[in-house]
C-alpha positions as a Python dict, from the first residue, in 0.01 Angstrom:
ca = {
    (1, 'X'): (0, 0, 0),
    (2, 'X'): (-256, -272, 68),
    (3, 'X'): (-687, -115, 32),
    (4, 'X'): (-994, -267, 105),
    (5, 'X'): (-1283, -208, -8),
    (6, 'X'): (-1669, -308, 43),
    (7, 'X'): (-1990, -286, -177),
    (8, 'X'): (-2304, -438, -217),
    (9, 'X'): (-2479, -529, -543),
    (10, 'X'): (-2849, -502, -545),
    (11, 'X'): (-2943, -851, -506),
    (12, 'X'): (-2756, -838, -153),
    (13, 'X'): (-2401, -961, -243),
    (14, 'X'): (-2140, -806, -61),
    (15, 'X'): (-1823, -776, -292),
    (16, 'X'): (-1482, -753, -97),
    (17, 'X'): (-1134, -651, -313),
    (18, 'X'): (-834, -585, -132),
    (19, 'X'): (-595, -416, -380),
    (20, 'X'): (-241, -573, -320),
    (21, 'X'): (-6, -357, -603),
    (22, 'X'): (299, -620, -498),
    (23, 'X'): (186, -901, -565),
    (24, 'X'): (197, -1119, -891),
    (25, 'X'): (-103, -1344, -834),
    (26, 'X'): (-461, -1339, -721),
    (27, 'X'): (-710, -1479, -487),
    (28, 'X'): (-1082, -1535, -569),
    (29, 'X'): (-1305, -1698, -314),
    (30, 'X'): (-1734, -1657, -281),
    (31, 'X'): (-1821, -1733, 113),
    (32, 'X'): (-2109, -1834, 215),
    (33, 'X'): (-2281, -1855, 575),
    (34, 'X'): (-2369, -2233, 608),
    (35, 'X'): (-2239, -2532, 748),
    (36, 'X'): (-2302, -2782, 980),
    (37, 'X'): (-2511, -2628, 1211),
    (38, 'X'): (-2734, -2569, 925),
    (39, 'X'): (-2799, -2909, 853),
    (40, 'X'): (-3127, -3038, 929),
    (41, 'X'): (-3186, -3318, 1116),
    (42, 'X'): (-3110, -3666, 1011),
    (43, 'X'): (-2927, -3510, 708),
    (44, 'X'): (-2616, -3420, 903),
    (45, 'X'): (-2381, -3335, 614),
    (46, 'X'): (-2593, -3218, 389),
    (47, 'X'): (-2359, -2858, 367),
    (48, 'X'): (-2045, -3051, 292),
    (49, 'X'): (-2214, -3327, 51),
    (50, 'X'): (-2336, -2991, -123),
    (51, 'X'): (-2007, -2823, -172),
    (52, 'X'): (-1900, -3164, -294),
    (53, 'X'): (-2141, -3167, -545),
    (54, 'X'): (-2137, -2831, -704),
    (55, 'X'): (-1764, -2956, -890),
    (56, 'X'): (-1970, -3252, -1052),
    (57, 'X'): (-2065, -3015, -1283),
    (58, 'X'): (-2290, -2737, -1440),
    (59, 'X'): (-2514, -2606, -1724),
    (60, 'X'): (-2184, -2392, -1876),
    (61, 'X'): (-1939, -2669, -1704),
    (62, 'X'): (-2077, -3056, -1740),
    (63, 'X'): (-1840, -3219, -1524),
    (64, 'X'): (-1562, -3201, -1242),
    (65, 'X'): (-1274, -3211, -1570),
    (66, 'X'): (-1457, -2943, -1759),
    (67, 'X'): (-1448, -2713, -1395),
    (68, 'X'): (-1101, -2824, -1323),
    (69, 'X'): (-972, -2722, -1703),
    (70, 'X'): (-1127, -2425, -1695),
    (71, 'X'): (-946, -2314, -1349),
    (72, 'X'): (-626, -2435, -1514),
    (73, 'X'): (-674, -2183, -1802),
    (74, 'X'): (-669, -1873, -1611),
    (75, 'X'): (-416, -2047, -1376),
    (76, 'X'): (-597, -2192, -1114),
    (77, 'X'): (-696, -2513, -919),
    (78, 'X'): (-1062, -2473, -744),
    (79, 'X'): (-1055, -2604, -408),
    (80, 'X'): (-1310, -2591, -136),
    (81, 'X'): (-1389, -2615, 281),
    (82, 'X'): (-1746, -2636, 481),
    (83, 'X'): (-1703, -2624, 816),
    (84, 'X'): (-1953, -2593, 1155),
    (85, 'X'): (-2110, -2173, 1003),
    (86, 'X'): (-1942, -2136, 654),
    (87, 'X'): (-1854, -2277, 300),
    (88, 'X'): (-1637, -2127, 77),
    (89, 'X'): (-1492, -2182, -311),
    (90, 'X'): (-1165, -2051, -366),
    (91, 'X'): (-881, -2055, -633),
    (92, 'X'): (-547, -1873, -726),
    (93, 'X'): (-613, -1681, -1076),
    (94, 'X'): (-415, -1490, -1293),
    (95, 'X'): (-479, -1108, -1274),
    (96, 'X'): (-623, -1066, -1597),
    (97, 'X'): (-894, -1330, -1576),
    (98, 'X'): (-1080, -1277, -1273),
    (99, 'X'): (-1386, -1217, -1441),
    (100, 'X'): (-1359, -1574, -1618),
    (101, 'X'): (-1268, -1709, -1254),
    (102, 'X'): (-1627, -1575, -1126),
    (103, 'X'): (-1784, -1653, -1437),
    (104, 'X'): (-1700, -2012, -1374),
    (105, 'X'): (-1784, -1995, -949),
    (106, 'X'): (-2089, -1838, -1086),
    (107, 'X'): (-2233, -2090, -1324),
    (108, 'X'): (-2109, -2351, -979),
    (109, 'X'): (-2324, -2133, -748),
    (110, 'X'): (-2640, -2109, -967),
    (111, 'X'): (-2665, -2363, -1241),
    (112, 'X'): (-2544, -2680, -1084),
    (113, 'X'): (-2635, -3013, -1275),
    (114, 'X'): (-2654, -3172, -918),
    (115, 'X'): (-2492, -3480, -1097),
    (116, 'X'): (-2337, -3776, -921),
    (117, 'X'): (-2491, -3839, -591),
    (118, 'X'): (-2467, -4182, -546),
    (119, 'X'): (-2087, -4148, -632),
    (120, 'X'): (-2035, -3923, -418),
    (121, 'X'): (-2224, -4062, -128),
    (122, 'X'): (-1974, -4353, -123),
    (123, 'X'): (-1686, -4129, -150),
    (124, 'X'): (-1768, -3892, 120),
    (125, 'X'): (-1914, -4238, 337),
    (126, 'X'): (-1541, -4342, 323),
    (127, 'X'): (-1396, -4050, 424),
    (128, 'X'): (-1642, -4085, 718),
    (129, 'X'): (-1513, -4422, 769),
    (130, 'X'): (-1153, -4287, 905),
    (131, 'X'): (-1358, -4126, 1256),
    (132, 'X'): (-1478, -4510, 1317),
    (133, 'X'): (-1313, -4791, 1480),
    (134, 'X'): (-1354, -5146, 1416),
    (135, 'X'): (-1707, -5161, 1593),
    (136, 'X'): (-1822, -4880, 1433),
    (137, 'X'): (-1735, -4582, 1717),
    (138, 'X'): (-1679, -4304, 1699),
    (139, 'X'): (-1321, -4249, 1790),
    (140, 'X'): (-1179, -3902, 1699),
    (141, 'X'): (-1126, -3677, 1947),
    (142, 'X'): (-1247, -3375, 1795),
    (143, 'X'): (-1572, -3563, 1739),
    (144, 'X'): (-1633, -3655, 2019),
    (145, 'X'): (-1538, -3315, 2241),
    (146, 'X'): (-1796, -3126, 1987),
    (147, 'X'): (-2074, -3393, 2119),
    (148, 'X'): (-1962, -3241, 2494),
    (149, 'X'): (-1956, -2950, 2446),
    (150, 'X'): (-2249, -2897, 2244),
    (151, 'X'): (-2545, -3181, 2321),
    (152, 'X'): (-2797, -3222, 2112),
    (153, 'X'): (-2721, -2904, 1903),
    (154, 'X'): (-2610, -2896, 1519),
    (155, 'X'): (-2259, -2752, 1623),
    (156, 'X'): (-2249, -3084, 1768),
    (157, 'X'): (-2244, -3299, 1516),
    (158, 'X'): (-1981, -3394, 1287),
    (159, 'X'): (-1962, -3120, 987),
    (160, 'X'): (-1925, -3430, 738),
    (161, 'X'): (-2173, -3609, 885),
    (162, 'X'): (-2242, -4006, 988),
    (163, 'X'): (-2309, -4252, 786),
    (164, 'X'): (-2682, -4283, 797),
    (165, 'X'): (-2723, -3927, 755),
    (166, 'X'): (-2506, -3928, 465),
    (167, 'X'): (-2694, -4267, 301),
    (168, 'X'): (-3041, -4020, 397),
    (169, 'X'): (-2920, -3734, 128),
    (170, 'X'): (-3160, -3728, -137),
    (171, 'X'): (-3152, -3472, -446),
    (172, 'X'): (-3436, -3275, -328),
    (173, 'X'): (-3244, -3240, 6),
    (174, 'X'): (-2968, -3065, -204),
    (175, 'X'): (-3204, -2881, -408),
    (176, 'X'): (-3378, -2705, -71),
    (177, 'X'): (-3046, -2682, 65),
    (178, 'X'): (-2915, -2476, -231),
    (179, 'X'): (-3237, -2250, -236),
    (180, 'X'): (-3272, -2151, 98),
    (181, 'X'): (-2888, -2111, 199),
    (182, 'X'): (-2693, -2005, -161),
    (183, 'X'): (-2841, -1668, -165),
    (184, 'X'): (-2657, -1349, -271),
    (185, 'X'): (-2771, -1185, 47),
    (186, 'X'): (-2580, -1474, 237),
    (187, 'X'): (-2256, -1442, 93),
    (188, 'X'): (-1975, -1247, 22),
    (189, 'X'): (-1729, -1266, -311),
    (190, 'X'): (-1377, -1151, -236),
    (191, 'X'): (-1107, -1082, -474),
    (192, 'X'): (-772, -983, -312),
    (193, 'X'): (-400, -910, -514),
    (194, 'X'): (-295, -707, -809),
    (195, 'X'): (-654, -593, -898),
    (196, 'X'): (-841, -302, -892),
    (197, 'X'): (-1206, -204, -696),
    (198, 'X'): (-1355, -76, -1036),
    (199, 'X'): (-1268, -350, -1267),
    (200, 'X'): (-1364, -626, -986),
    (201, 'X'): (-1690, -457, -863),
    (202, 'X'): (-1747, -478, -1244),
    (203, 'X'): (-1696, -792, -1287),
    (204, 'X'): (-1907, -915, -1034),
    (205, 'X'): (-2226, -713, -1132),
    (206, 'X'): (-2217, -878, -1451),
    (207, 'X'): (-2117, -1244, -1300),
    (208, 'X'): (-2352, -1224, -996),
    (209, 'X'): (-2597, -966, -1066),
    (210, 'X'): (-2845, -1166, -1183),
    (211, 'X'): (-2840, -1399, -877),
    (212, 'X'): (-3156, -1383, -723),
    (213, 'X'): (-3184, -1364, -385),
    (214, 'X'): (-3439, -1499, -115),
    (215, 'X'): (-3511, -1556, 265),
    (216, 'X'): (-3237, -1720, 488),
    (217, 'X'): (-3386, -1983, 726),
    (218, 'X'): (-3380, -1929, 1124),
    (219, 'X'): (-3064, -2099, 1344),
    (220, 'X'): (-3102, -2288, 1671),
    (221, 'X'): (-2864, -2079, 1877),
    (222, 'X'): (-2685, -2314, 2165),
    (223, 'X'): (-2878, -2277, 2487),
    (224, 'X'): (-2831, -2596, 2656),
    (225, 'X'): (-2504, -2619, 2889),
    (226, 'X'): (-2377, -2823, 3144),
    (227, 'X'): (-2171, -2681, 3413),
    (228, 'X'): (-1956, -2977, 3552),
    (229, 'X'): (-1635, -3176, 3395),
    (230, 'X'): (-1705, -3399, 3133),
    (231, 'X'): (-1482, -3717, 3061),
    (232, 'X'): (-1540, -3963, 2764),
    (233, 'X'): (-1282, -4293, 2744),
    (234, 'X'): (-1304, -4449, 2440),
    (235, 'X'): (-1149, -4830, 2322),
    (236, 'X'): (-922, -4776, 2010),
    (237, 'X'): (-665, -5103, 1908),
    (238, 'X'): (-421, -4763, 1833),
    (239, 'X'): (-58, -4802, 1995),
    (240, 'X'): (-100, -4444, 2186),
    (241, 'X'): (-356, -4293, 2336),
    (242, 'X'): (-483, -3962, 2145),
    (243, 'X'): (-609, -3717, 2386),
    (244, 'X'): (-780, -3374, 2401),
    (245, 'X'): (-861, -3163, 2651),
    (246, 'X'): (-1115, -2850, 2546),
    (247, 'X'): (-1309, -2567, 2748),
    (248, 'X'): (-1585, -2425, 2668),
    (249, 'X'): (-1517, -2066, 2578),
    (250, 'X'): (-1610, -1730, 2439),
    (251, 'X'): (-1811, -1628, 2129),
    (252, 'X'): (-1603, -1454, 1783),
    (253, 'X'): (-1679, -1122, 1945),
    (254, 'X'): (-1588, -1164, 2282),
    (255, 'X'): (-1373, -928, 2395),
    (256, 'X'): (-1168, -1156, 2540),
    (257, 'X'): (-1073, -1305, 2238),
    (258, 'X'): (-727, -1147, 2187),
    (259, 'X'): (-580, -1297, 2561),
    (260, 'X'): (-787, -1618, 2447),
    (261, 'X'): (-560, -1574, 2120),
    (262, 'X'): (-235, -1525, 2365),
    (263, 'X'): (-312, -1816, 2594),
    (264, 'X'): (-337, -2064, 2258),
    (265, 'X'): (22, -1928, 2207),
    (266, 'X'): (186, -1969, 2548),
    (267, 'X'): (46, -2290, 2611),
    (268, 'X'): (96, -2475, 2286),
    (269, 'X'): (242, -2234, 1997),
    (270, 'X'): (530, -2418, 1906),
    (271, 'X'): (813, -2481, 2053),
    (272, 'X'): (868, -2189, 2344),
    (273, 'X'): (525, -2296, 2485),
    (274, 'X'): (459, -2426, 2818),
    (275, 'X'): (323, -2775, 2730),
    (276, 'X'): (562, -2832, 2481),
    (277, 'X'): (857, -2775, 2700),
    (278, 'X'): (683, -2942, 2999),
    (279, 'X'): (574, -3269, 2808),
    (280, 'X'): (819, -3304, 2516),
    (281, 'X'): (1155, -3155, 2649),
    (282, 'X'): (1127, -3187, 3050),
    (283, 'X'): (924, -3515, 3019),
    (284, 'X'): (977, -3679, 2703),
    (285, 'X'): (621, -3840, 2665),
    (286, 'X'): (459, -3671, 2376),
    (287, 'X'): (629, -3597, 2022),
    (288, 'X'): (365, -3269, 1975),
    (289, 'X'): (111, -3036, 2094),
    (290, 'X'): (-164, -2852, 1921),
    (291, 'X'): (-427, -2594, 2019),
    (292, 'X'): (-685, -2467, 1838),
    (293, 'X'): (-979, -2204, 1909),
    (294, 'X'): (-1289, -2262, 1784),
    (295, 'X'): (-1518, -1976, 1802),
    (296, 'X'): (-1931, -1920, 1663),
    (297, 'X'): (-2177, -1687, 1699),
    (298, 'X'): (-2262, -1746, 2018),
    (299, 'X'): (-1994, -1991, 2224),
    (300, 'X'): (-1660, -2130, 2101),
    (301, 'X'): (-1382, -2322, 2257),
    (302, 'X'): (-1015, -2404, 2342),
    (303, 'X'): (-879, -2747, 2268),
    (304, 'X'): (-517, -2906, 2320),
    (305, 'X'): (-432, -3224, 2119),
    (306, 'X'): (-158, -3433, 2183),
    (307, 'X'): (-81, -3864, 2194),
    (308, 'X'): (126, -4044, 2444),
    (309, 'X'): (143, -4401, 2520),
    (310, 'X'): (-97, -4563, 2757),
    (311, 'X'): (202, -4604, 3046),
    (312, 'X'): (227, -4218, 3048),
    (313, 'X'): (-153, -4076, 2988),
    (314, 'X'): (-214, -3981, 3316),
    (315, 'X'): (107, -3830, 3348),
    (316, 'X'): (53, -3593, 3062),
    (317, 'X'): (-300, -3530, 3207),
    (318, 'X'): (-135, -3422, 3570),
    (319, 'X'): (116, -3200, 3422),
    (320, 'X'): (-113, -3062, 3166),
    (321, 'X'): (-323, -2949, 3456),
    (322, 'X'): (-66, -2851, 3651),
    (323, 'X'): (23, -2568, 3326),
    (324, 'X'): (-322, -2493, 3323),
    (325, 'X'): (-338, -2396, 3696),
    (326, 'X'): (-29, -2208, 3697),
    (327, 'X'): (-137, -1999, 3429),
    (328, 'X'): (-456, -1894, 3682),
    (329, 'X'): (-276, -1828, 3955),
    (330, 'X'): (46, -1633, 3838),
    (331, 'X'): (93, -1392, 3593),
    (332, 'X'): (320, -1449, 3246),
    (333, 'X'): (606, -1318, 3324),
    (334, 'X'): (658, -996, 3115),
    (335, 'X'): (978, -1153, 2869),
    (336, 'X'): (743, -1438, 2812),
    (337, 'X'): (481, -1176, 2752),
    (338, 'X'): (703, -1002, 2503),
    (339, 'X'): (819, -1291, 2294),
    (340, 'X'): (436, -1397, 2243),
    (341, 'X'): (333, -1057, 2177),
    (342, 'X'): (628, -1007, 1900),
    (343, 'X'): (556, -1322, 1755),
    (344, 'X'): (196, -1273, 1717),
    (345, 'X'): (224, -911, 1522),
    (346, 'X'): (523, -997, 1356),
    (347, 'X'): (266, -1294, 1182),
    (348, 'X'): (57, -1119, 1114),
    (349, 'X'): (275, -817, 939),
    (350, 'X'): (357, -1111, 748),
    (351, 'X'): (16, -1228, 612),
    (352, 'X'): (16, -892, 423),
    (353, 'X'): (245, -1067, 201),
    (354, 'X'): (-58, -1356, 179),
    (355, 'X'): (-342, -1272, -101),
    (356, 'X'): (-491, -1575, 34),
    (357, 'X'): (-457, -1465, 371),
    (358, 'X'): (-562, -1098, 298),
    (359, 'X'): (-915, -1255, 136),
    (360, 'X'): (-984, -1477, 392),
    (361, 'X'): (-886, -1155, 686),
    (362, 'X'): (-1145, -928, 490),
    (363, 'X'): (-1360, -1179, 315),
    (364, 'X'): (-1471, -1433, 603),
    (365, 'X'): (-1446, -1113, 866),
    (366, 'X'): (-1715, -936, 641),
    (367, 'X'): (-1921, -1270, 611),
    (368, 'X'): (-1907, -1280, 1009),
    (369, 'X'): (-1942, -919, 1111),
    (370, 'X'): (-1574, -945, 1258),
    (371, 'X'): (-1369, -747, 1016),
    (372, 'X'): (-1081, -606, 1144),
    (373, 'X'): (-771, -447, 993),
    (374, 'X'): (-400, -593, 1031),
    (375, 'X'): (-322, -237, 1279),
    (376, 'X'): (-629, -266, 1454),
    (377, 'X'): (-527, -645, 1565),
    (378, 'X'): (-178, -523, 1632),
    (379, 'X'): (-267, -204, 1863),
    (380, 'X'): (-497, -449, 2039),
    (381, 'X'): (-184, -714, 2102),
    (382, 'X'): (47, -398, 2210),
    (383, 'X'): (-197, -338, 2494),
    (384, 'X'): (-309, -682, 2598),
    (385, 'X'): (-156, -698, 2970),
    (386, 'X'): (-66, -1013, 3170),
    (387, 'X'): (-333, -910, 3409),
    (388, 'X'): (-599, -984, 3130),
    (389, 'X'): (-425, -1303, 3012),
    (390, 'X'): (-489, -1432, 3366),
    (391, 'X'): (-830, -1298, 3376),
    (392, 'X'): (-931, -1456, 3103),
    (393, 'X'): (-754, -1819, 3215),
    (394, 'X'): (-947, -1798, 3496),
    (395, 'X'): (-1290, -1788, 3303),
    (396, 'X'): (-1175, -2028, 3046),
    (397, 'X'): (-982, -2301, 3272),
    (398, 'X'): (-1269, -2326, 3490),
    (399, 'X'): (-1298, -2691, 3579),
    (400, 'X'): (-1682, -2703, 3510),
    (401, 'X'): (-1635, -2616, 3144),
    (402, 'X'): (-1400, -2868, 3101),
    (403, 'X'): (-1434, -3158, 2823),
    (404, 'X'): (-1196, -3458, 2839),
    (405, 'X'): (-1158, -3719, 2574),
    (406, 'X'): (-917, -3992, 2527),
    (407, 'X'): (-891, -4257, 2302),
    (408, 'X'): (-681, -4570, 2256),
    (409, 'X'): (-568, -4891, 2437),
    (410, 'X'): (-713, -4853, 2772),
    (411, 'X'): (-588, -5057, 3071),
    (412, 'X'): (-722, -5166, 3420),
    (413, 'X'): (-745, -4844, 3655),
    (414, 'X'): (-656, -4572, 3430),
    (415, 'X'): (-1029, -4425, 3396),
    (416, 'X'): (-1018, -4468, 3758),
    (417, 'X'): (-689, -4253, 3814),
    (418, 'X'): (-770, -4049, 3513),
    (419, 'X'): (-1152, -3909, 3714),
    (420, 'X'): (-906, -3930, 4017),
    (421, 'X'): (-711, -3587, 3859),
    (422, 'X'): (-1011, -3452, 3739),
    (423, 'X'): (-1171, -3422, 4068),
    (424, 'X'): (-806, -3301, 4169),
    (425, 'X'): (-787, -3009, 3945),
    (426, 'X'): (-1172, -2903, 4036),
    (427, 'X'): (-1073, -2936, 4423),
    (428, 'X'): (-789, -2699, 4372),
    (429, 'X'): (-909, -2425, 4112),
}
């Protein structure tokens, strides 16, 4: 039987186990609530180069070897992720030495040597590299959309950063950044597998207590929007043209956010969803489709990614819009429904099995005031009708919110054709 539990040491930090009895291994991970919209500006990246940084070394660890060999001890291999509102440090660990596995996040989180800067501005500068094109644009999608959908906001901006801002990083840049946003109070330490509460709440007061805590800095929320299509053609020497369309959608909390969870699935959740069978098996002009939700504090999105050749882009926009319509206008029909709905708490019966999945369900949920249990999600899914699917399409397909990006080989009259079904789609919804 699978238990959570929550408590909060004095300095703020909230400690998370989930007791997992069947398993054989364990998950340790420390969130924290900063990313990219927490960069400041002109030092866009600043979150990520930080993460970065912290396995260059420390006062107990002095370099990335001495982390890494440490982590291999206990049975580990540290691995981190910053992305637009969180960071997080996380490794597989034996049972037995989760205190030495927060010992060594610990001495990471609070005595950082802050080592290596210059080194690692090149290597995260060429990582940066990959998003540009010969001239220097800007040419991945997801990029791009984010710029769209979000102007002149944080959440905006790429999460790694450009390359100025990235050259702009200085060590007092890191040193603020650590102070004001690695705070106990600001994260949450989860520990999820064959543990126990008592041993890993006790663990953690003696690894974290002495943490000291301090004041978090305000966030710009997103209050700027613009309520009509938005199309950005970009010219890539690529042999296909990579595409995404995204809408501007609902906040984590929404309560919409299940049938936004449902529509992600019909429309492009493998190989039973509607674009899929529409644009790979009917029409034979893309290999895959992807969707993704991305959801914040206060707005989020829906995106679908997929790459055709130049010859059949507008094609896969037209029928593409065509799926979106239909899913509007006409109910899913209730063995469509089903299947979805099966699939979807079948998964997640199946993440139970997942220490890594557990920690992030009850870890990141705690971090973002979003925690919910596996049989709350699953009740939720059992009564999510067809009728609020199509609700919900309705508010989310809405042509105005719509962000179109498309990059590649361009040819004569295919922006022209491509606005053409644009205007289409908003004359008809």
């Amino acid at each position: 039987m699978i238990r959570h539990f929550v408590q909060t040491l004095k300095n703020g930090l909230r400690v998370v186990c989930v007791e997992m009895p069947h398993l054989h291994s364990a998950e340790l991970a420390i969130y924290l609530k900063v990313g990219g919209r927490n960069d400041p500006p002109g030092r866009e990246g600043l979150s990520h180069f930080l993460e970065h940084i912290l396995f260059r070394g420390t006062a107990e660890f002095p370099s990335s070897l001495a982390i890494e060999s440490a982590f291999e001890i206990v049975g580990g291999a540290p691995n981190a992720a910053t992305d637009a509102e969180s960071t997080y440090y996380y490794s597989r660990v034996h049972p037995d030495s989760i205190k030495r596995g927060m010992e060594i996040f610990s001495s990471m989180l609070t005595k950082p040597l802050l080592n290596g800067i210059d080194i690692e501005k090149r290597i995260i500068a060429e990582e940066a590299r990959e998003d540009l094109n010969e001239q220097g644009e800007e040419v991945n999608p997801d990029t791009i959309v984010s710029r769209l959908l979000w102007p002149h906001h944080p959440l905006g901006m790429p999460t790694i950063g450009t390359l100025e801002s990235i050259a702009a990083i200085e060590r007092s840049d890191l040193e603020d950044h650590l102070k004001n946003y690695y705070i106990p109070s600001n994260a949450v330490l989860v520990v999820s597998g064959p543990v126990k509460n008592r041993a890993v709440l006790a663990a953690a007061s003696q690894c974290f207590g002495e943490w000291s805590d301090g004041y978090l800095p305000s966030v710009p929320l997103v209050t700027l929007r613009q309520f009509t299509p938005q199309i950005r053609c970009v010219q890539d020497s690529d042999s296909q043209m990579n595409l995404q369309l995204a809408f501007l959608g609902f906040a984590r909390d929404d309560r919409r956010f299940m049938a936004l969870r449902f529509l992600r699935r019909i429309l492009a959740g493998g190989g039973s969803s509607r674009l899929h069978l529409r644009l790979r098996e009917e029409l034979g002009i893309i290999y895959s489709v992807d969707g993704a939700i991305g959801a914040y504090d206060e707005t989020g999105c829906l995106a679908f990614d997929m790459s055709t050749a130049p010859d059949t882009l507008i094609h896969a926009v037209e029928a593409t819009f065509e799926e979106l319509f239909r899913i509007t206008t006409e109910p899913v029909p209730e063995d469509e429904l089903e299947r979805i709905r099966n699939s979807y708490i079948f998964d997640l019966e199946f993440s139970l099995d997942s220490a890594y999945e557990m920690g992030g369900r009850y870890g990141w949920g705690e971090l973002m005031g979003v925690v919910r249990s596996i049989e709350e999600d699953q009740c939720e899914a059992r009564r999510t009708s067809a009728a609020e699917i199509q609700e919900t399409a309705r508010a989310l397909f809405d042509p105005d919110k719509l962000r179109l990006v498309a990059v590649g080989p361009w040819k004569r009259g295919m922006k022209k054709a491509l606005r053409g079904l644009v205007a289409d789609y908003q004359r008809r919804f």
